[in-house]
Each structure stands twice: as C-alpha cells, then as structure tokens.
C-alpha positions as CSV (number, residue, x, y, z in Angstrom):
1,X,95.0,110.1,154.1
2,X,98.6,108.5,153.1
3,X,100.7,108.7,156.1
4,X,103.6,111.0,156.6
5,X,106.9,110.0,156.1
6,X,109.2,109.4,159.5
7,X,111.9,112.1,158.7
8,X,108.7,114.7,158.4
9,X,107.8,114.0,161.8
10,X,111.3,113.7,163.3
11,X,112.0,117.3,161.8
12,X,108.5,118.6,163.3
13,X,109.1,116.9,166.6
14,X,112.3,118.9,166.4
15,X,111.3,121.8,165.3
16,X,108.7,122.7,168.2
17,X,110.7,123.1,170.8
18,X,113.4,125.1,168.6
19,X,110.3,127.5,167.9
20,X,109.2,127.6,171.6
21,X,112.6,128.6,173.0
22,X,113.0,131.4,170.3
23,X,109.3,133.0,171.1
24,X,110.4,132.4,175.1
25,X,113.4,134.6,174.6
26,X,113.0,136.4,171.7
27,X,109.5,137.7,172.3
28,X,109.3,141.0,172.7
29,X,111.1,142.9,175.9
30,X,109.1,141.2,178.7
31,X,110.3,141.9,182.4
32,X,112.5,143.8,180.9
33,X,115.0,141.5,180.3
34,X,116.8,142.7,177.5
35,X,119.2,144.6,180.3
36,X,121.1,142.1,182.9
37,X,122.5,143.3,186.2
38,X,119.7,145.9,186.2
39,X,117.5,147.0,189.2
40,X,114.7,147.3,186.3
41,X,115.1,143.9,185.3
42,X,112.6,141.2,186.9
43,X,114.1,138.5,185.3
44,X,116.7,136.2,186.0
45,X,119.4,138.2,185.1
46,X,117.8,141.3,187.1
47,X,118.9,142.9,190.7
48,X,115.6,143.9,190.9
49,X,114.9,141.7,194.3
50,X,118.0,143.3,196.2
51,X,117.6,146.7,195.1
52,X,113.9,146.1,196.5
53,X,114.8,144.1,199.3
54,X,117.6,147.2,200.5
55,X,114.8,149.3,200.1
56,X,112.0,148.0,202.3
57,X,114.3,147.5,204.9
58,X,114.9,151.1,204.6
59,X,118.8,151.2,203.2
60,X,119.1,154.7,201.2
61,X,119.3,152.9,197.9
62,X,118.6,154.6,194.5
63,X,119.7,154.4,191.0
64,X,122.8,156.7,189.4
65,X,124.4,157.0,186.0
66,X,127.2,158.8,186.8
67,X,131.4,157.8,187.0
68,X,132.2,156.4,190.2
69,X,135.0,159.0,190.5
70,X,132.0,162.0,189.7
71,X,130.5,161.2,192.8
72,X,130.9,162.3,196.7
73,X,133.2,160.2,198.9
74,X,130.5,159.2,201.6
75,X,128.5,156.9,199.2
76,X,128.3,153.6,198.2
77,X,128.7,152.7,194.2
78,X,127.4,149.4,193.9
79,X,128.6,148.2,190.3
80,X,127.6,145.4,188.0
81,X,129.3,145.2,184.7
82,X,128.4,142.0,182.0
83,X,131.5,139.8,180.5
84,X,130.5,142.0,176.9
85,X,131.2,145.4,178.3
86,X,134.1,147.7,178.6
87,X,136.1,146.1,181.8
88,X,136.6,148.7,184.2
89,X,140.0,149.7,185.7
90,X,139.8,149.5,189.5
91,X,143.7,150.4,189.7
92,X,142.7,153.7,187.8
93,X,144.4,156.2,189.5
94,X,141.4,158.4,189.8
95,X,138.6,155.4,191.5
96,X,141.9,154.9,193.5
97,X,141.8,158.3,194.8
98,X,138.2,158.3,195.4
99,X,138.3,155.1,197.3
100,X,141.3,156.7,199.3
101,X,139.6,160.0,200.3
102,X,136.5,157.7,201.6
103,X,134.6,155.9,198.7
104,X,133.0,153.0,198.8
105,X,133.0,150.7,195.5
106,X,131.5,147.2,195.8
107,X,132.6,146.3,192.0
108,X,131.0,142.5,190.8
109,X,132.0,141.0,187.6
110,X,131.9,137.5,185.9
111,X,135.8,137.8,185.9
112,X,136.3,139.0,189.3
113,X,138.9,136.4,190.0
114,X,141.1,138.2,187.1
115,X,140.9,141.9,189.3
116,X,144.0,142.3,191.6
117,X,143.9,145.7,193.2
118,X,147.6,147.2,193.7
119,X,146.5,149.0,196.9
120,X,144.6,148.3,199.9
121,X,144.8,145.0,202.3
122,X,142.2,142.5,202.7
123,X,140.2,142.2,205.1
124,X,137.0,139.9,204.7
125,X,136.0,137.0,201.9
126,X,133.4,135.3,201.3
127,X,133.3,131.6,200.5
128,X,130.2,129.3,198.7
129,X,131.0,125.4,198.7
130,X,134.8,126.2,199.3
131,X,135.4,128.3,196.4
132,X,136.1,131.9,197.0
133,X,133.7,133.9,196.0
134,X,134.7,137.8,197.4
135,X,136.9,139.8,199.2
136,X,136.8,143.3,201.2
137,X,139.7,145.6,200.6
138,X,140.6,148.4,203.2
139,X,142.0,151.4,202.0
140,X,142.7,154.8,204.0
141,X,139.3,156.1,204.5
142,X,137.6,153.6,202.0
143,X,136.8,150.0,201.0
144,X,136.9,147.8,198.0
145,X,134.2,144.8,197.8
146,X,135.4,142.8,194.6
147,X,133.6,139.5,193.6
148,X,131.1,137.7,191.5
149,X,128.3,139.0,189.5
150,X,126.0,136.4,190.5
151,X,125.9,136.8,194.0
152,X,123.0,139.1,193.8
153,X,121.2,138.2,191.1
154,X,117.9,136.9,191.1
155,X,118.0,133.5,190.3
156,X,120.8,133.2,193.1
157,X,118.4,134.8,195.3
158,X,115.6,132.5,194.5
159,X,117.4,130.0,195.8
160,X,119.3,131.2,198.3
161,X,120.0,134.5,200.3
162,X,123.8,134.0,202.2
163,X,126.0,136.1,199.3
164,X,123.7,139.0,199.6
165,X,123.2,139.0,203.6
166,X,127.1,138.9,203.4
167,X,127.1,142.0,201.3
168,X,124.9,143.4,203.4
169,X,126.6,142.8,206.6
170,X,129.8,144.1,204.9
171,X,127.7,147.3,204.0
172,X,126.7,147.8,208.1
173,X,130.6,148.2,209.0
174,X,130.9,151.0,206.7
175,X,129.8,154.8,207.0
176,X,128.2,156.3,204.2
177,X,125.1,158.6,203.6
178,X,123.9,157.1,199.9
179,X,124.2,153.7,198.3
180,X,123.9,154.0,194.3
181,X,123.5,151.2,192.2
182,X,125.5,152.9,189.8
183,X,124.7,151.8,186.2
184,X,126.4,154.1,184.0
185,X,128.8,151.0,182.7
186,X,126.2,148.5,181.6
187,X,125.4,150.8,178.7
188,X,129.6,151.2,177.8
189,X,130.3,148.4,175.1
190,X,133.5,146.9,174.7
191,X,132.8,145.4,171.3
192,X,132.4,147.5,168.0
193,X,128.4,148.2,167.2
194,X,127.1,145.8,164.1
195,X,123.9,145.9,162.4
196,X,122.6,142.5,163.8
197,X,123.2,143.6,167.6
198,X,120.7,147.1,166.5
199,X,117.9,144.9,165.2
200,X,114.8,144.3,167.2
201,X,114.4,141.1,169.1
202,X,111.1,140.8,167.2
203,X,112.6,141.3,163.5
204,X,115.2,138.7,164.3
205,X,113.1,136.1,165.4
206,X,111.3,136.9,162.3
207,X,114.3,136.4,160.4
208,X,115.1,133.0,162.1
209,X,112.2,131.7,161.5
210,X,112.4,132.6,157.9
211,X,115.5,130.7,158.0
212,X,113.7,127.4,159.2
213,X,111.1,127.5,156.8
214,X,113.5,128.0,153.9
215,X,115.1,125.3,155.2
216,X,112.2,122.7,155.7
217,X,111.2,123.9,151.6
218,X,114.7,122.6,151.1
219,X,114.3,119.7,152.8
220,X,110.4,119.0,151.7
221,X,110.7,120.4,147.8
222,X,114.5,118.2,147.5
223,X,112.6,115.4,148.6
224,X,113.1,112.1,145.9
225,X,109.6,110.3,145.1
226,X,110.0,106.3,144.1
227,X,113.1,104.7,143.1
228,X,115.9,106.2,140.9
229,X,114.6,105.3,137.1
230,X,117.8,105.2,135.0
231,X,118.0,106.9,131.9
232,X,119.7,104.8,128.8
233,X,120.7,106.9,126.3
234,X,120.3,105.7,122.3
235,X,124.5,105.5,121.3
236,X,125.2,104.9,117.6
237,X,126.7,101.4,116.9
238,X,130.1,102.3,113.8
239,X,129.5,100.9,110.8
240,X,130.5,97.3,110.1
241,X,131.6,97.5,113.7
242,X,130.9,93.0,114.1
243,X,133.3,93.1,110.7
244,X,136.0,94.5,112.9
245,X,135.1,93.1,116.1
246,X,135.7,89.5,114.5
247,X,138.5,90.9,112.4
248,X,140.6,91.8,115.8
249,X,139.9,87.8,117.5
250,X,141.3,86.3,113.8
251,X,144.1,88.9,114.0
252,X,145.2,87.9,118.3
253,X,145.4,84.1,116.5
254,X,147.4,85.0,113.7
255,X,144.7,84.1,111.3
256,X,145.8,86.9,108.5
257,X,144.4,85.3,105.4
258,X,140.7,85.3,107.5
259,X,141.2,88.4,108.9
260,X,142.0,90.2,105.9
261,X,139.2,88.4,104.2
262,X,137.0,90.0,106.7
263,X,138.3,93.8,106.2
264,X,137.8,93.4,102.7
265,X,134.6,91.9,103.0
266,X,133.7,95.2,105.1
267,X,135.2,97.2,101.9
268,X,133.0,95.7,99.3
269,X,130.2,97.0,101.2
270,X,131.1,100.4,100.8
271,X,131.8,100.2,97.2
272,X,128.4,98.9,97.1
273,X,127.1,101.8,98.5
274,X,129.4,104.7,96.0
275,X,128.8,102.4,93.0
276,X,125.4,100.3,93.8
277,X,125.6,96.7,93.6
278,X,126.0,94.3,90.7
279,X,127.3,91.0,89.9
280,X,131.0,90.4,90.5
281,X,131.5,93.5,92.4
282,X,134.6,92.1,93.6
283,X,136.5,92.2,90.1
284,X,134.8,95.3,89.1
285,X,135.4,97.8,91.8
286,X,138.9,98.7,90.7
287,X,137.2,100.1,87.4
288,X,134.5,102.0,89.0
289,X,137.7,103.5,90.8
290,X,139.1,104.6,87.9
291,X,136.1,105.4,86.6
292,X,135.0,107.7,89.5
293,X,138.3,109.6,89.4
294,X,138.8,108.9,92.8
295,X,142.2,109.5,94.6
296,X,145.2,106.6,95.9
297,X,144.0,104.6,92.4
298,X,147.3,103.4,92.4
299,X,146.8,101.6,96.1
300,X,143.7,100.9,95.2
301,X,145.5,99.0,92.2
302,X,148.1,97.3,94.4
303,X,145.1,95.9,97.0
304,X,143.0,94.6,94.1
305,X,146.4,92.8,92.4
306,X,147.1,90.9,96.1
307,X,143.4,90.2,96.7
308,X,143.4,88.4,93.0
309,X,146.6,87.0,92.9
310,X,145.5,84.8,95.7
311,X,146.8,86.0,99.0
312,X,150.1,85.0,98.5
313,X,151.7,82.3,101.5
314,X,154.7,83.5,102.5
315,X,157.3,81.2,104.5
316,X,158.4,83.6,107.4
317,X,155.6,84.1,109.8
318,X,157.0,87.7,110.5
319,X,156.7,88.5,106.8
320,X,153.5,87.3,106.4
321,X,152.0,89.1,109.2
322,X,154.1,92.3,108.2
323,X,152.5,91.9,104.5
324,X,148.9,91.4,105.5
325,X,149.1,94.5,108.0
326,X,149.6,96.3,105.0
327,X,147.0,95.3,103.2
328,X,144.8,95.5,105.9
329,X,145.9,99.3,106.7
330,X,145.3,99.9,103.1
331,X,141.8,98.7,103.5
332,X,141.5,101.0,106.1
333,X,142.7,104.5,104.3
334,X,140.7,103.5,101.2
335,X,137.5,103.5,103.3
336,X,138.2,106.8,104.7
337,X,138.4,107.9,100.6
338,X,135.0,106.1,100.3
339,X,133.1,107.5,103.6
340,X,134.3,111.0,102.4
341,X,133.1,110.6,98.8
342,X,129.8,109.3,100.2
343,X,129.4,112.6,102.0
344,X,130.3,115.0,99.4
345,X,127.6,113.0,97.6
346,X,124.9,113.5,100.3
347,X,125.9,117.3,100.5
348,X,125.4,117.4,97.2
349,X,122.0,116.2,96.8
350,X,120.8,118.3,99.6
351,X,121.8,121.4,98.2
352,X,120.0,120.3,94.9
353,X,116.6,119.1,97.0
354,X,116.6,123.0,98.2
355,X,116.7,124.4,95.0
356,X,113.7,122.7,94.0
C-alpha cells in the first residue's frame, strides 16, 4: 500500500483533537451546561455545589424567577448575571429602595470591579492573592454584597472553598427569613437574537464538521500529482520571416544594395506563387502585372526600372540609404497587393469547390 503523503497526516493529526473538543462541548446538553451561573448546572460553570452545600447545612435556600424589587424585604437575592446579558442597575432607584427598607442583594458579575453603588458605606471585602475580590455595603436596614462571579462557582470550589465560606459568614450577620437564588436575569439578553445563537448545539456541530470535510475535499481533490508538464503551444512562423530577419542585420550595417536584394528576393517568391514559376521570372513579373490588372502598376513599374537599371550608387551615404528605403517600402506595399490577391483567389476556388 503506497504510503500517505506527510501533509495528510499532519492535517489528521490535527484534525482529531479539533473533532474531540467540538463533540466535548458541543454534544448534546450534558450536566446541563448549556446555562452558567445556574444551581441546575453540574458543570464547571454551575452553582450547583453551593446551592447544595447551603442546603444540607440547612440554609432556607430555593430558587426564584422574580425582580429583586418584586420580592419581600426580609430575603436574600443571591444574583449571578454572565458578561452577555443585560447588566443590571444596582443604583436603580427601585433595588435602591428595596435594599433601604431591608433587602438583601448579594449581586456577582464578571465586571464587578465596574459597579460603584452611590449609596451605602462599606463595610467588609474580601481579598484572594491581594487582589480585591468583594465588598459589603451597609445601607439603612439592608446590605449590598458586590463582587466576582467566580467566587462560587464550581470549579472555584473544586479547588478551594475561602470565597464561598466568606459569603457565607457575611450571610450569618444578616437577618432574613428566605435566601433566593434569584435567576430571573440569566435568561434577559443584552444582545439582539440571531439565527446561529437559536440553533441546536447538535445541528451546529453538524454544520462544523461539514465545514471541515469540505475543506479537507479542498485540500485532498486540489491536490497536484507529479511535476508541472508544460504545455508548448504550435505558433505560426510569418512568411519569409529568415528573408527579413537577415534583411534587418544587412540594414543595422548599412548594407542597402544586400539588403534590398534580399526583400526582393522575398518578392519574387510571391509572384511565383500569383503567376507560377518560369524562367526569368525576374524580368517578366512586371508583365504578368500588367497583365493581371493588378493595382500601383505604375510602382510596380518604377521598382522593376531601379532593380534593372542596376541599383544605382549614389555618392551621399544619406541619399543612398534614403533611396533604397524607398525601394524597400515599396517592396513591402506591393506584397500586401500580392497576399490580398492570393486570397481573393483562394476564396474563389472555394466557393467554386461547393458548387460542385
């Protein structure tokens, strides 16, 4: 079996763990962990161990859904509101009153550092490897516990217990006859609803791993095999093209007599082809000119008389070059007349070919 290529296996070494973490956290709703800061949630992002904890030690613990302001002043509102939800407003006039006439709101938040109450006086903080982590508030008959979400979670729990046992202490010096984790605010969103956030947890790891694979058939399918072949394409050398090639070195060296030898040459060859070859072609092309009909006759006349006369030699370089450039120009527009006759000719025999 031919061995797989090393980018295959870098991309499936890779890919394995990318496909274990999505089934980890994307399958299905296990411990219920689609919900942090819940008491239902068993998870890491759960309060399931304090609210449990409270209870077995026989606090009067329950769960409400309720406004903080909707309830009685004697209780406790324990709320826990995630970084995506609608920030509560502990300077709202109407928690203030509640607080005032004997509420007591612990309120934790990931930006608890953010909340400033204008009322009330502090009286207690808690510290965690010199960083401030909470603070107690006293006002009239009630009290204000502000600080961070974590503190009673239950991965901070699993490792250790002092934030909690400090809340708890805090809870001892206050009178109350219920404590309510209150969590009417983890379902209030801050953020406009979209279609992804509504999809199932299992239809998107569906769609992400629909994604991958369309991805690796990129990869796989856009694949090269071998080397690059190049492909030379057949180009169509012009006609007496080595005529003209050696024609333009004769001309660089001032060479006019050779170079105008070799246009001409180039010339005769396509008389040859309007008026076939025979002997002498060179004297009798003017008359199959004239005989033909065919246009510039006088030009053609006044190339033929030079050509025969013997190329004459003039003394001034700059007229002889100026004279031959003539000639040769002339050369060139009477093979245009030629190439244009030969197709007219060609047309002509093809219409007569589909007659037959």
């Amino acid at each position: 079996m031919k061995i797989k290529n090393k980018r295959d296996i870098v991309i499936f070494i890779i890919l394995i763990p990318i496909f274990l973490w999505m089934s980890l956290n994307f399958s299905g709703n296990k411990n219920n962990r689609s919900i942090p800061y819940s008491i239902l949630n068993k998870g890491s992002m759960g309060v399931s161990i304090m609210y449990e904890v409270m209870k077995e030690l026989d606090y009067p613990v329950k769960l409400a859904l309720d406004k903080i302001e909707d309830n009685i002043y004697d209780e406790v509102q324990i709320v826990i509101v995630p970084i995506n939800n609608e920030r509560i407003d502990i300077n709202n006039e109407k928690i203030r009153n509640w607080i005032g006439k004997g509420g007591k709101l612990i309120f934790l938040s990931n930006e608890w550092e953010e909340l400033e109450p204008n009322y009330g006086e502090e009286i207690d903080a808690y510290y965690s490897a010199n960083e401030k982590k909470s603070a107690v508030f006293s006002y009239k008959e009630g009290n204000l516990l502000i600080g961070d979400s974590d503190l009673i979670i239950n991965k901070t729990l699993a490792k250790a217990t002092d934030s909690a046992y400090w809340i708890l202490k805090s809870i001892d010096e206050w009178s109350y006859s219920i404590i309510e984790f209150n969590e009417f605010y983890q379902y209030s969103r801050a953020e406009n609803k979209s279609l992804w956030a509504d999809i199932p947890k299992g239809i998107k790891l569906m769609l992400y791993q629909l994604v991958f694979l369309i991805i690796a058939i990129i990869l796989y399918k856009g694949r090269r095999f071998g080397k690059p072949v190049p492909l030379y394409e057949e180009v169509e050398r012009a006609e007496n093209e080595y005529i003209f090639s050696v024609a333009s070195l004769y001309r660089q060296a001032e060479c006019w007599e050779v170079v105008l030898e070799s246009y001409y040459e180039g010339f005769l060859q396509e008389c040859e082809k309007i008026f076939g070859k025979s002997k002498n072609s060179s004297q009798k092309w003017i008359g199959f000119w004239e005989e033909k009909n065919l246009p510039r006759l006088n030009r053609a006349k006044k190339l033929y008389d030079f050509i025969e006369n013997g190329m004459i030699d003039e003394i001034s370089k700059r007229r002889k070059s100026k004279k031959y450039l003539e000639m040769i120009s002339l050369i060139q527009e009477l093979n245009k007349i030629l190439v244009q006759r030969r197709e007219e000719q060609w047309k002509a025999l093809k219409r007569g070919i589909q007659k037959i």
